[in-house]
KELUM-156780 format. One line per field, with one value per residue: residue in three letters; x, y, z of N, C-alpha, C, O in turn; residue number from 1. Coordinates in Angstrom, 1 decimal. Layout:
<babas>
residu: (ALA/...)
n_X: (X/...)
n_Y: (Y/...)
n_Z: (Z/...)
ca_X: (X/...)
ca_Y: (Y/...)
ca_Z: (Z/...)
c_X: (X/...)
c_Y: (Y/...)
c_Z: (Z/...)
o_X: (X/...)
o_Y: (Y/...)
o_Z: (Z/...)
num: (NUM/...)
</babas>
This chain:
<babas>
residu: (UNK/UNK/UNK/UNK/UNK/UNK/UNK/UNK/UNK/UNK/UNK/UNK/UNK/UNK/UNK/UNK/UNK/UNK/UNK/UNK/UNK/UNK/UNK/UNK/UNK/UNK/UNK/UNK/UNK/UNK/UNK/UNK/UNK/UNK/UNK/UNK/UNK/UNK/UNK/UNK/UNK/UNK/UNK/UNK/UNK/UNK/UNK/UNK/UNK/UNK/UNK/UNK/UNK/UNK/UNK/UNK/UNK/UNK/UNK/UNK/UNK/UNK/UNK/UNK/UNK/UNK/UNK/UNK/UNK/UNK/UNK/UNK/UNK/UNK/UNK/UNK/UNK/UNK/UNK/UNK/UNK/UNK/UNK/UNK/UNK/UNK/UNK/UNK/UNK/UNK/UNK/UNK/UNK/UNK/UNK/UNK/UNK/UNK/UNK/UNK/UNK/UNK/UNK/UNK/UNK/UNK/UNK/UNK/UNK/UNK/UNK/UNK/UNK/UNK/UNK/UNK/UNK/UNK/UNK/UNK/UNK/UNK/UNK/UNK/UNK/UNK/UNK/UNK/UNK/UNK/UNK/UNK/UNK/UNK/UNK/UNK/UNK/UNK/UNK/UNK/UNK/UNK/UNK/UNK/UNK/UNK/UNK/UNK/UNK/UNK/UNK/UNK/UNK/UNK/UNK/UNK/UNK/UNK/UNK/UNK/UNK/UNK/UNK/UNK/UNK/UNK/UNK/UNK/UNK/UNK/UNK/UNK/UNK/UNK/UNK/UNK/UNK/UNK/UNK/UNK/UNK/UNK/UNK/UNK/UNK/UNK/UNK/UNK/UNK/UNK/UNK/UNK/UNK/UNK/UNK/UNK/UNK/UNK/UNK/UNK/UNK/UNK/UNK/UNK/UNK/UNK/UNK)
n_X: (-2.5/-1.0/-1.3/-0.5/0.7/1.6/3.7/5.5/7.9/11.2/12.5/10.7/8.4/9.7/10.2/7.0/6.8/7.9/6.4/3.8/4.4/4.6/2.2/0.5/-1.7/-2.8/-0.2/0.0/-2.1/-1.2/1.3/0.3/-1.9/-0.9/-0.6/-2.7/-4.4/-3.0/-4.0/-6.3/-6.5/-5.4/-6.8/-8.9/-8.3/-7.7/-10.8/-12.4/-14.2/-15.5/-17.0/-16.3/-13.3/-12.8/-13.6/-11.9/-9.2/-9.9/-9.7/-7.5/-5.8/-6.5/-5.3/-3.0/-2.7/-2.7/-0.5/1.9/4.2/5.6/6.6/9.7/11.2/12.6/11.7/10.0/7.5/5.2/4.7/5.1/2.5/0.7/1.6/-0.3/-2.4/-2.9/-2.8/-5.5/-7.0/-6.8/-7.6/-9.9/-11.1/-10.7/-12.6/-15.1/-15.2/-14.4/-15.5/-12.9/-10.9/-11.8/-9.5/-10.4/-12.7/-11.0/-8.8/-7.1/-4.4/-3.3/-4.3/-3.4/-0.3/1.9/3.7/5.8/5.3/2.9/1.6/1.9/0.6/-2.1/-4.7/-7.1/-5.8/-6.7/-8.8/-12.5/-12.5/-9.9/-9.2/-11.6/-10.3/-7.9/-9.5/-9.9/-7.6/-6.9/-8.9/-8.1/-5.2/-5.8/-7.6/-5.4/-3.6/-4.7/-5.0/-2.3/-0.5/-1.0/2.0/3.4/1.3/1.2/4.1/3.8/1.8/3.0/5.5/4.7/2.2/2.9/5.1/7.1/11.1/13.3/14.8/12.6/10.7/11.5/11.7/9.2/7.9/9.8/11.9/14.9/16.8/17.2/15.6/13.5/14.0/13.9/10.8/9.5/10.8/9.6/7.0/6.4/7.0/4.9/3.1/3.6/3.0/1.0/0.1/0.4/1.2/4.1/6.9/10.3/11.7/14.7/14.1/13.1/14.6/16.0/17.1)
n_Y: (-11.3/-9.8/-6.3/-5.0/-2.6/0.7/2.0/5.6/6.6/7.2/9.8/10.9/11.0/13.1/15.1/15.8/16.1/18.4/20.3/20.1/20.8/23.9/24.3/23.1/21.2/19.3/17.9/16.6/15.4/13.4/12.1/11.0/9.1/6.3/5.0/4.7/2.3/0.7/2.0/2.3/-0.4/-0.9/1.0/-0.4/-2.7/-1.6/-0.4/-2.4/-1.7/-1.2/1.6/3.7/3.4/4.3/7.0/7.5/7.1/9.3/11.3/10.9/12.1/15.0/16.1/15.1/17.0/19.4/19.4/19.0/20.4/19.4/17.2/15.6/13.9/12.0/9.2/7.0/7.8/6.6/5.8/7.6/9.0/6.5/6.6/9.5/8.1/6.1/8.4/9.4/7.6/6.4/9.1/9.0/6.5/7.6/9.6/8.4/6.0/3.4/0.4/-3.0/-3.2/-5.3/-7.6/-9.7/-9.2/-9.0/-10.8/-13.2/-14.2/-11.9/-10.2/-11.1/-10.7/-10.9/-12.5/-13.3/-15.1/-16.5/-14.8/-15.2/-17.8/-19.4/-18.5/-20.0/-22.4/-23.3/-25.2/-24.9/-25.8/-24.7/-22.1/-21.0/-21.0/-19.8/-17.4/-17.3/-17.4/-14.7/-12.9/-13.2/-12.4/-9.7/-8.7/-8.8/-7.0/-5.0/-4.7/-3.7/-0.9/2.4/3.0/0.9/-0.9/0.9/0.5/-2.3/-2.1/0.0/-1.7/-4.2/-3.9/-1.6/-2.3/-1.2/-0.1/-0.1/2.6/4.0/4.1/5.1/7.7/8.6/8.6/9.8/9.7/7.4/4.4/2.7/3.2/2.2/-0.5/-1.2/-1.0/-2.3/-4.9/-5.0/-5.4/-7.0/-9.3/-8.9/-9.7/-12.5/-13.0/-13.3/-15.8/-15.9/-17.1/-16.0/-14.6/-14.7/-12.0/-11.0/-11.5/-9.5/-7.7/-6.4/-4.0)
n_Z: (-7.2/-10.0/-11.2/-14.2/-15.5/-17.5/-17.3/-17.1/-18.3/-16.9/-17.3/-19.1/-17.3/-15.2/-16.9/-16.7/-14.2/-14.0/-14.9/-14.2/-11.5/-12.5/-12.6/-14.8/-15.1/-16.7/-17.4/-14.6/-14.7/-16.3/-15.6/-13.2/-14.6/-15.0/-12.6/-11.2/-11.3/-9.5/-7.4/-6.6/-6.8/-4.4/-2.8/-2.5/-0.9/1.5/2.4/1.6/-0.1/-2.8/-3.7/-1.8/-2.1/-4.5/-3.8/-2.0/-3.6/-5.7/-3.7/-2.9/-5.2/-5.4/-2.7/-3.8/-6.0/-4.6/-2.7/-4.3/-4.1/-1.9/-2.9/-3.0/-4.7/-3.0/-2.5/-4.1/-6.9/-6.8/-4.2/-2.7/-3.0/-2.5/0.4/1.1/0.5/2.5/4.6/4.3/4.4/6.7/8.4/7.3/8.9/11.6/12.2/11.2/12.4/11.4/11.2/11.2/8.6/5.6/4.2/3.3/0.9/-1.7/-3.4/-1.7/-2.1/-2.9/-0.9/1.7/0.6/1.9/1.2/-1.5/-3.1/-3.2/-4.7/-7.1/-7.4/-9.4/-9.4/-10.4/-10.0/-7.3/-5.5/-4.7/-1.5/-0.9/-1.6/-0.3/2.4/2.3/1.6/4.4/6.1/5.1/6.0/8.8/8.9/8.3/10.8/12.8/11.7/12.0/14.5/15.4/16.7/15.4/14.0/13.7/12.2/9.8/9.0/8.1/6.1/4.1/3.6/2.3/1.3/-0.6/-1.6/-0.5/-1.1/1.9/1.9/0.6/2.5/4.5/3.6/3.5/5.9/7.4/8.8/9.8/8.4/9.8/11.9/10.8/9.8/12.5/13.5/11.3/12.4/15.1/14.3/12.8/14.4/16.4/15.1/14.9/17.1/17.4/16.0/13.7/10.3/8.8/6.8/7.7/9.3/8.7/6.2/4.7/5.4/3.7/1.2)
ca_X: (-2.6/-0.2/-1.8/0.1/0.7/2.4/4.6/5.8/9.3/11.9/12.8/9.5/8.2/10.7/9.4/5.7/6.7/8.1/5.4/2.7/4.7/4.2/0.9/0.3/-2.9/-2.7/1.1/0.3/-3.1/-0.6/2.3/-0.3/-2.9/-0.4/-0.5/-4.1/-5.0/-2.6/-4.0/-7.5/-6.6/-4.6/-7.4/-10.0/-7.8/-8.1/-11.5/-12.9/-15.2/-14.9/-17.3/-15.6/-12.2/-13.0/-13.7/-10.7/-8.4/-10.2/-9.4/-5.5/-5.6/-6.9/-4.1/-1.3/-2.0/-2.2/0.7/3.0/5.8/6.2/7.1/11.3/11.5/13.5/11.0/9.1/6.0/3.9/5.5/4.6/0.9/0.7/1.3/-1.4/-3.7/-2.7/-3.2/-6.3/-7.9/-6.6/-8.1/-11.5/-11.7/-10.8/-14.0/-16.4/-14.9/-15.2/-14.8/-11.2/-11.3/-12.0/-9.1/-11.3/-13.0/-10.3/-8.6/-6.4/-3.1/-3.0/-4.6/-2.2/0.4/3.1/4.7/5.4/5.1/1.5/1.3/2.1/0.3/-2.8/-6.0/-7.4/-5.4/-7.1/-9.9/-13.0/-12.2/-8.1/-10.3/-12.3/-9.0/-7.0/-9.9/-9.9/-6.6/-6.6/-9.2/-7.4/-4.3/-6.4/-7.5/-4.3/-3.0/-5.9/-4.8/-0.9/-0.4/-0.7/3.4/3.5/0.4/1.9/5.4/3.3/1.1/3.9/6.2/3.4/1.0/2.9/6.1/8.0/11.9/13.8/15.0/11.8/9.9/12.1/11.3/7.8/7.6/10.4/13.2/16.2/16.4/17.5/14.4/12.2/14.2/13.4/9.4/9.3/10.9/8.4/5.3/6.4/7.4/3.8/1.9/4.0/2.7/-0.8/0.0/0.1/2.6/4.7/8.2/11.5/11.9/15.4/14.1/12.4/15.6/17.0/16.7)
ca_Y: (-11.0/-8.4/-5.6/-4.4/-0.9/1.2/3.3/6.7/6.3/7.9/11.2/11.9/11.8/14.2/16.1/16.2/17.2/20.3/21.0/19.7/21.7/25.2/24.7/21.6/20.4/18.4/17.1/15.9/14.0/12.6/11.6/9.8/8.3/4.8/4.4/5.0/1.1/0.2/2.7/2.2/-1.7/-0.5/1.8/-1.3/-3.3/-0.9/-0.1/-3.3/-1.6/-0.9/2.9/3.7/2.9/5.4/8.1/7.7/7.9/10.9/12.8/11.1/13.2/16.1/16.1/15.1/18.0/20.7/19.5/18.7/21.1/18.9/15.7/15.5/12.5/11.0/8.2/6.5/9.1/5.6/5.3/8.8/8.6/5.4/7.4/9.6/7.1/5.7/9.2/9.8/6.0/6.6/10.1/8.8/5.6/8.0/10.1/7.2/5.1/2.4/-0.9/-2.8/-4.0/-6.7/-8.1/-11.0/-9.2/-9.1/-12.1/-13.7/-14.2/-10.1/-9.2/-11.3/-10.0/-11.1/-14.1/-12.8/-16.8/-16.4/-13.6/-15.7/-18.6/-19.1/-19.0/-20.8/-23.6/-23.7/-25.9/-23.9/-25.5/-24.2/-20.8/-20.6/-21.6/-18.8/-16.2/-17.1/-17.0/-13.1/-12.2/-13.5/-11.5/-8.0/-8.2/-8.9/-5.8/-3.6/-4.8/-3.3/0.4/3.2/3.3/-0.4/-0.7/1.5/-0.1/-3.3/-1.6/0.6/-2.3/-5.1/-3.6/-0.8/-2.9/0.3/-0.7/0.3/3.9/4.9/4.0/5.9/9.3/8.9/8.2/10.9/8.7/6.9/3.5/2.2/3.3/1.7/-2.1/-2.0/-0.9/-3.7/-6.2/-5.4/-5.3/-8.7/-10.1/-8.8/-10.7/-13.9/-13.9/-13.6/-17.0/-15.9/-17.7/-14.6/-14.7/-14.4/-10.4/-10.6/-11.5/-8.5/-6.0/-5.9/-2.7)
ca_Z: (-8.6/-10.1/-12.1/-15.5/-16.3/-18.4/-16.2/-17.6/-18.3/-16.0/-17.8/-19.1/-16.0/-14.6/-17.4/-16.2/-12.7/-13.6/-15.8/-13.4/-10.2/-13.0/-12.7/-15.9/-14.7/-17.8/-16.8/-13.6/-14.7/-17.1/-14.8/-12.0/-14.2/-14.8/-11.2/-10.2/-11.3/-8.7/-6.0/-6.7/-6.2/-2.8/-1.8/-2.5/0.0/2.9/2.7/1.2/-0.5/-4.4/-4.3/-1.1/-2.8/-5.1/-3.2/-1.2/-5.1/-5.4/-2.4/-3.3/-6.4/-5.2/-1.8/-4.6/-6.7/-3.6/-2.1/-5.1/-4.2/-0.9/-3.2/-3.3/-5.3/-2.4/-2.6/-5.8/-6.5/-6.2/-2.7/-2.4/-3.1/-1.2/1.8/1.0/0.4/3.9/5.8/3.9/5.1/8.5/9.1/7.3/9.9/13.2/11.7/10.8/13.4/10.7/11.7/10.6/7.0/5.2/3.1/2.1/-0.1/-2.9/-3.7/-1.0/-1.9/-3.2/0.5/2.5/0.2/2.9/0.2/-3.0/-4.2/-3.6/-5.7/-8.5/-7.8/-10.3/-9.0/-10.8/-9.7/-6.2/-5.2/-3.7/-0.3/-0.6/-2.1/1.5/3.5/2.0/2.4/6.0/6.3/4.5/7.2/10.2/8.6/8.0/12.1/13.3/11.2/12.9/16.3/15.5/17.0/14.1/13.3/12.9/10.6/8.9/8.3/7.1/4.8/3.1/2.6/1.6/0.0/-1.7/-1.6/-0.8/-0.4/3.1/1.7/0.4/3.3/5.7/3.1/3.7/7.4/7.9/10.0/9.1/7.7/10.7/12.6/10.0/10.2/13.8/13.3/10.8/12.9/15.8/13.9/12.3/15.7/16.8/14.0/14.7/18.0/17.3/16.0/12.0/9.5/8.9/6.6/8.4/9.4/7.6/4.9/4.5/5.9/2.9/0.1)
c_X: (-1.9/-1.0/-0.9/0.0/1.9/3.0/5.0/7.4/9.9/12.1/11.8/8.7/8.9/10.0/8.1/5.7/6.7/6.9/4.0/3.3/4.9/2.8/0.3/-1.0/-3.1/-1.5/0.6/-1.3/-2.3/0.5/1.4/-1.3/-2.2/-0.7/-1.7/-4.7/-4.8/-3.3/-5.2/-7.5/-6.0/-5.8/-8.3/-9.7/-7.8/-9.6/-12.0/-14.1/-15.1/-15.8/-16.2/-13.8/-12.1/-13.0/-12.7/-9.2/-8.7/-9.9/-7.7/-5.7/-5.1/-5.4/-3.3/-0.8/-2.0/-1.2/2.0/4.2/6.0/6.8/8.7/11.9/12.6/12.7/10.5/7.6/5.1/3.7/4.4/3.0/0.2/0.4/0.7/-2.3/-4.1/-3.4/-4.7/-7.4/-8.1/-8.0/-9.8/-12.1/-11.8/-12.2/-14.9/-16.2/-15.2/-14.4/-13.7/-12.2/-11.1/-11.4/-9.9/-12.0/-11.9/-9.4/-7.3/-5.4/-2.8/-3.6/-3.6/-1.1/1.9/4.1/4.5/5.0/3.8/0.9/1.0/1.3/-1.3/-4.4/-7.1/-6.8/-5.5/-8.7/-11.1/-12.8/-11.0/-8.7/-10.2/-11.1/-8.3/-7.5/-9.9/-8.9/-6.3/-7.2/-8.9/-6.0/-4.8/-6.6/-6.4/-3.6/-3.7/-5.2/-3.3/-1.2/0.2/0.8/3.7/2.7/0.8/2.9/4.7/2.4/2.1/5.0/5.7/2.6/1.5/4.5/7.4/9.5/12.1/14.0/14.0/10.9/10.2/11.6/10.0/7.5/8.2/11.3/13.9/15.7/16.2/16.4/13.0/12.7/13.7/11.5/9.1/9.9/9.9/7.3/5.2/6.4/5.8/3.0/2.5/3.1/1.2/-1.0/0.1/1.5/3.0/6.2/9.3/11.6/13.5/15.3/13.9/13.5/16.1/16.4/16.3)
c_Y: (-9.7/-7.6/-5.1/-3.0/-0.7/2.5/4.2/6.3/7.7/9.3/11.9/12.2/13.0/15.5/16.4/16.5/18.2/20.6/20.9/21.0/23.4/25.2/23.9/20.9/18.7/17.5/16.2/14.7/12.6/11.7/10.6/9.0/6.6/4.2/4.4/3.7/0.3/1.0/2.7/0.5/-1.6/0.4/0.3/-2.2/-2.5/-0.8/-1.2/-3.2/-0.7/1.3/3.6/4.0/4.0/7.2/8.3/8.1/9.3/11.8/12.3/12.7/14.4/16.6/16.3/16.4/19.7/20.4/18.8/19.3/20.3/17.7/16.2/14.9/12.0/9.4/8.3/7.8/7.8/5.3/6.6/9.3/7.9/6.2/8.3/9.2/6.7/6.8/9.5/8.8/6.4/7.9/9.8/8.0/6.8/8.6/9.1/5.9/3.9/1.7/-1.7/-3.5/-5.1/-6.7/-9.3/-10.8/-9.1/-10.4/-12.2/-13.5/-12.3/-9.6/-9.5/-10.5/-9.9/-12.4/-13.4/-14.0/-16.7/-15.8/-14.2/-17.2/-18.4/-19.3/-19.8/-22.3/-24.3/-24.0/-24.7/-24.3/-24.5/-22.8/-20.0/-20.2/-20.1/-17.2/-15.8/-16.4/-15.1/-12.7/-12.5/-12.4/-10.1/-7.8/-7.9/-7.2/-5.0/-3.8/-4.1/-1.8/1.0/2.9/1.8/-1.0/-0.4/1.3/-1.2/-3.1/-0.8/-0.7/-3.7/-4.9/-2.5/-1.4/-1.8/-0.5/0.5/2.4/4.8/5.1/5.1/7.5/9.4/9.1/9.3/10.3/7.9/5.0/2.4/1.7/2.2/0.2/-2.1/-1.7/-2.4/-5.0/-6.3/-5.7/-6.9/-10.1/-9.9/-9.3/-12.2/-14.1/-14.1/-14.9/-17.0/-16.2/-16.1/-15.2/-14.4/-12.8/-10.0/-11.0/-10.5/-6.9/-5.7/-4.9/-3.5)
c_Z: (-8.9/-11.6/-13.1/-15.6/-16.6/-17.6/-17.1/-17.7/-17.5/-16.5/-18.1/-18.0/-15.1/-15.5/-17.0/-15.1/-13.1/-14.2/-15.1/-12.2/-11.2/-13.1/-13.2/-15.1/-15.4/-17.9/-15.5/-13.8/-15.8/-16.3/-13.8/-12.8/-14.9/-13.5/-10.6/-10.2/-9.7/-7.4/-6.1/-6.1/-4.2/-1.7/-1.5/-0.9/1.3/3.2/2.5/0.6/-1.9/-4.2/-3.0/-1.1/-4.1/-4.8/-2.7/-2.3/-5.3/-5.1/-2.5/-4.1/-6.0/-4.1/-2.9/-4.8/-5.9/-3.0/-2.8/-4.9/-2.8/-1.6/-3.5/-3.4/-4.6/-2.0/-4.2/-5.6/-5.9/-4.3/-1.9/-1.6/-2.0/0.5/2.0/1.4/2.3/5.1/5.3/4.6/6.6/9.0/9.0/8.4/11.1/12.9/11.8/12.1/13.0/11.5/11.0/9.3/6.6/3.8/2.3/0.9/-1.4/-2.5/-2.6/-1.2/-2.7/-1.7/1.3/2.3/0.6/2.5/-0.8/-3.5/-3.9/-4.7/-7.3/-8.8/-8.2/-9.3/-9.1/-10.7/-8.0/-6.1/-4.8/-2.0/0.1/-0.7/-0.4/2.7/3.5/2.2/3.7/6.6/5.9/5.9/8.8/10.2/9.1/9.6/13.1/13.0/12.0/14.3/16.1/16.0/15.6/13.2/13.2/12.1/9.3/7.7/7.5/6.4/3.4/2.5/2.1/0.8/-1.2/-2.0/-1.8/-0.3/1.1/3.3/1.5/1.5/4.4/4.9/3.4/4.7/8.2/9.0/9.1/8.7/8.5/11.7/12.0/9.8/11.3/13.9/12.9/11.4/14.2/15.6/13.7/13.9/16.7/16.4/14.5/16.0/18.5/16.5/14.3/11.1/8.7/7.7/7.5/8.3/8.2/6.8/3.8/5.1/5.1/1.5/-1.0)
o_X: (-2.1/-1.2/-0.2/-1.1/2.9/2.5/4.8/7.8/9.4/11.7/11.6/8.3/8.2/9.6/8.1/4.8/5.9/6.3/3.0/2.6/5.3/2.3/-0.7/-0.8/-3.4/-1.7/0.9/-1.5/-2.7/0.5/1.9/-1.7/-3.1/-1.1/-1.7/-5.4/-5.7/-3.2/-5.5/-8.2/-6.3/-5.8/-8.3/-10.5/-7.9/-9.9/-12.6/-14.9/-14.7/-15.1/-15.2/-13.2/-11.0/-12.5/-12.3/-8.4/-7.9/-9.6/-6.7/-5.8/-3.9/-4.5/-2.7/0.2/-1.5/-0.6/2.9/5.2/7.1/7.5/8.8/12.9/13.6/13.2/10.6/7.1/4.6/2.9/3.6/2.6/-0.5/-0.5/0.6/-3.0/-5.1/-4.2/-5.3/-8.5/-9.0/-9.0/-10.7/-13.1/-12.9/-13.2/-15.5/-17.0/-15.9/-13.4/-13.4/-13.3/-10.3/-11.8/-9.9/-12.0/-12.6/-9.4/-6.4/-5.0/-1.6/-3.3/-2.9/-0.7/2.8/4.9/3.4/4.4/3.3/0.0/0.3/1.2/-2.0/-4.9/-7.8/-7.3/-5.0/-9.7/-10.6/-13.0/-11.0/-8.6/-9.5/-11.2/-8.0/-6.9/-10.0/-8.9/-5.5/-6.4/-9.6/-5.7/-4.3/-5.9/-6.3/-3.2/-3.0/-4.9/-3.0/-2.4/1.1/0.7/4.6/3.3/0.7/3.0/4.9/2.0/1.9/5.4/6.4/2.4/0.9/5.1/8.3/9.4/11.5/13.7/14.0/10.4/9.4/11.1/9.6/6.6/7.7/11.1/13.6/14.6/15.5/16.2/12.0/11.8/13.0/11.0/8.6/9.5/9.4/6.6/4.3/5.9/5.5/1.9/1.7/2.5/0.6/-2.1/-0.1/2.6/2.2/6.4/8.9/11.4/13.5/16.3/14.2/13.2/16.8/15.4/16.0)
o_Y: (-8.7/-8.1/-4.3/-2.5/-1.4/3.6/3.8/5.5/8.8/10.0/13.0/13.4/13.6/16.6/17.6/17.2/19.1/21.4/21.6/22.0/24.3/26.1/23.6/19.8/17.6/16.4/15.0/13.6/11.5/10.4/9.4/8.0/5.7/3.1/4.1/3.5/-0.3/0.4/3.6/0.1/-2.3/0.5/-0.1/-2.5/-3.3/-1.1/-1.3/-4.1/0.5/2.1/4.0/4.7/4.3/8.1/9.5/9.0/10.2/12.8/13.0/13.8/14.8/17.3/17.3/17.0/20.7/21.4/18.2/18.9/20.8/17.1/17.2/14.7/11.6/8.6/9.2/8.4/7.8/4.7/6.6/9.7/8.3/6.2/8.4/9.6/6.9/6.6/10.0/9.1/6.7/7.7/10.0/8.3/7.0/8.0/9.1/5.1/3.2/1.9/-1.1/-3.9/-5.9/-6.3/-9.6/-11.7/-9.1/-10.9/-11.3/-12.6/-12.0/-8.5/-8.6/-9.7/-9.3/-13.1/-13.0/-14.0/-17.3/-16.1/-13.8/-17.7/-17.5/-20.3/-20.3/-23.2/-25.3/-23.2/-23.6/-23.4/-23.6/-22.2/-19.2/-19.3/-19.4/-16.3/-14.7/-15.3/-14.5/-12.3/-12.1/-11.6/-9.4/-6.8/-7.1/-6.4/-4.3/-2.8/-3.8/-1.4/0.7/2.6/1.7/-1.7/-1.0/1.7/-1.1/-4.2/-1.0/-0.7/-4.1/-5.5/-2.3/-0.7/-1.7/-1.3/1.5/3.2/6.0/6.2/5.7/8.4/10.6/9.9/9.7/10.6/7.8/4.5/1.4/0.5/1.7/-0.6/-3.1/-2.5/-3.3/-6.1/-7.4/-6.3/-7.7/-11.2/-10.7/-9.5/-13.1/-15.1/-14.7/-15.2/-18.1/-15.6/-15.3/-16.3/-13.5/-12.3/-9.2/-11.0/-10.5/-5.7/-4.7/-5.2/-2.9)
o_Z: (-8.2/-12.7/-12.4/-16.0/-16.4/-17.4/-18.3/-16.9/-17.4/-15.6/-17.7/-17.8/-14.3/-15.0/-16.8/-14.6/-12.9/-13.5/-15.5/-12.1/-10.4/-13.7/-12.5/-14.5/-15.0/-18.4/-15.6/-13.3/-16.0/-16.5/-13.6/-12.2/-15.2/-13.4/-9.4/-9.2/-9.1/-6.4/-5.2/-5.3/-3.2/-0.5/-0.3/-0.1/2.3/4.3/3.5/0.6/-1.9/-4.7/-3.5/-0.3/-4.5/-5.4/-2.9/-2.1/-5.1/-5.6/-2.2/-3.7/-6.1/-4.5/-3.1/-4.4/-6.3/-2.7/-2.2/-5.5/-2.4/-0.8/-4.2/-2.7/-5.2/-1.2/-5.0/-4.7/-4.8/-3.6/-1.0/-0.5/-1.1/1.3/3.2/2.4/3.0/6.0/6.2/5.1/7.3/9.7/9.9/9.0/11.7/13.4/12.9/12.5/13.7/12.2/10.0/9.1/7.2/2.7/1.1/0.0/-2.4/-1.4/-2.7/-0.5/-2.8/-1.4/1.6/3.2/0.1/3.2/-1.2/-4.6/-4.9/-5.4/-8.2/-9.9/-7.7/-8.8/-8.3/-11.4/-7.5/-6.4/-4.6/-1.2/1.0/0.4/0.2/3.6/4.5/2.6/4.3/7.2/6.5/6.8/9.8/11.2/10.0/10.1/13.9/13.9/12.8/15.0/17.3/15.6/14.9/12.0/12.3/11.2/8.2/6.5/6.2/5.9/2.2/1.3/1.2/-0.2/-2.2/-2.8/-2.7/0.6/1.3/4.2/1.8/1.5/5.1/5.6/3.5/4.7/9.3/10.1/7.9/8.8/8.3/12.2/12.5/9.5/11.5/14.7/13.6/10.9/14.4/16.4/14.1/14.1/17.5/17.1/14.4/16.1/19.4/16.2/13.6/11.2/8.2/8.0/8.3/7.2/7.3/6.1/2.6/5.3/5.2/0.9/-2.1)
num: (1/2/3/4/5/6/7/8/9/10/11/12/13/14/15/16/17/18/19/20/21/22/23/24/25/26/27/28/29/30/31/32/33/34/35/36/37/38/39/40/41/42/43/44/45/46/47/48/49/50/51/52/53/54/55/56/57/58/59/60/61/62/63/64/65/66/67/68/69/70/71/72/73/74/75/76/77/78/79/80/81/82/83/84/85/86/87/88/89/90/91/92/93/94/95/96/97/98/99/100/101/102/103/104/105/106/107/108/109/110/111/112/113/114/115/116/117/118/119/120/121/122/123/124/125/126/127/128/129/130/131/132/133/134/135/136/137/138/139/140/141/142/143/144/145/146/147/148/149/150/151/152/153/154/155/156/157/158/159/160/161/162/163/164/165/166/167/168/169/170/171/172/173/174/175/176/177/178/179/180/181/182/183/184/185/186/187/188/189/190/191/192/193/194/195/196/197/198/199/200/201/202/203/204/205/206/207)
</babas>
């Protein structure tokens, strides 16, 4: 399921940085809150748990707006955030030592996430067996993910769930573009062989 928002347009946002990075309290809640639907839906998917999911937006925010002079729009801000979100989940599980999460709870073909043609197809146009099948399938996915080592998690959360392309991924991660095709061809090559219907890796090398 793809969520709708009203993105900030390119310039005016440029406008609410500076004015947000002078201090604009009022700029920068203006510039992130288009994207918060999406990162409240993104936090929900890691944690699997809607208050949880909340808490975790939250403590984005709060990071964004103390470390806004490190953003240098060589990635999307959403991309940005995203990666946030990401070290924010991470550090909570090593703490809590939560156990992995559960994509099943939100709607299958948005947890999978790894076909965009799912994305689009109607939910309402699947049976409740196909329903069941497809949640299984999400939580066979989500363990698999948990079993990948941190920096391959990683790559397939940033370019799946926040559908970051090749260039932005590498600004967030801090390595070349180069480095971040071959992450994502291991991680992919590590899910195939836990037995899970996966896309072609080059399908997925390109910007």
């Amino acid at each position: 399921m793809v969520i709708s928002e009203d993105l900030v347009e390119p310039g005016r946002e440029r406008e609410l940085l500076a004015d947000a990075r002078a201090g604009g309290a009022g700029a920068f809640c203006l510039m992130i809150r288009p994207l918060e639907a999406r990162l409240l839906r993104q936090a929900i998917g890691l944690t699997g748990d809607l208050g949880a999911a909340e808490d975790l937006v939250s403590e984005v925010r709060i990071r964004a707006w103390k470390n806004l002079a490190r953003y240098n729009e060589t990635c999307r801000l959403s991309t940005w955030l995203y990666a946030i979100l990401l070290h924010c989940h991470q550090e909570t599980a090593r703490r809590a030592r939560s156990r992995p999460i559960s994509l099943a709870r939100i709607p299958a073909a948005e947890a999978a996430g790894l076909h965009e043609r799912q994305q689009s197809a109607a939910a309402s146009d699947l049976s409740p067996a196909e329903t069941a099948l497809r949640n299984e399938a999400a939580a066979q996915l989500n363990r698999c993910v948990q079993m990948l080592p941190e920096k391959h998690r990683e790559i397939i959360q940033l370019r799946f769930f926040e559908e970051a392309s090749l260039p932005d991924m590498a600004a967030v991660i801090g390595c070349s573009v180069g480095t971040v095709k071959s992450r994502l061809h291991h991680a992919l090559e590590k899910l195939r062989k836990m037995k899970m219907n996966l896309p072609d890796t080059r399908s997925h090398q390109q910007v």
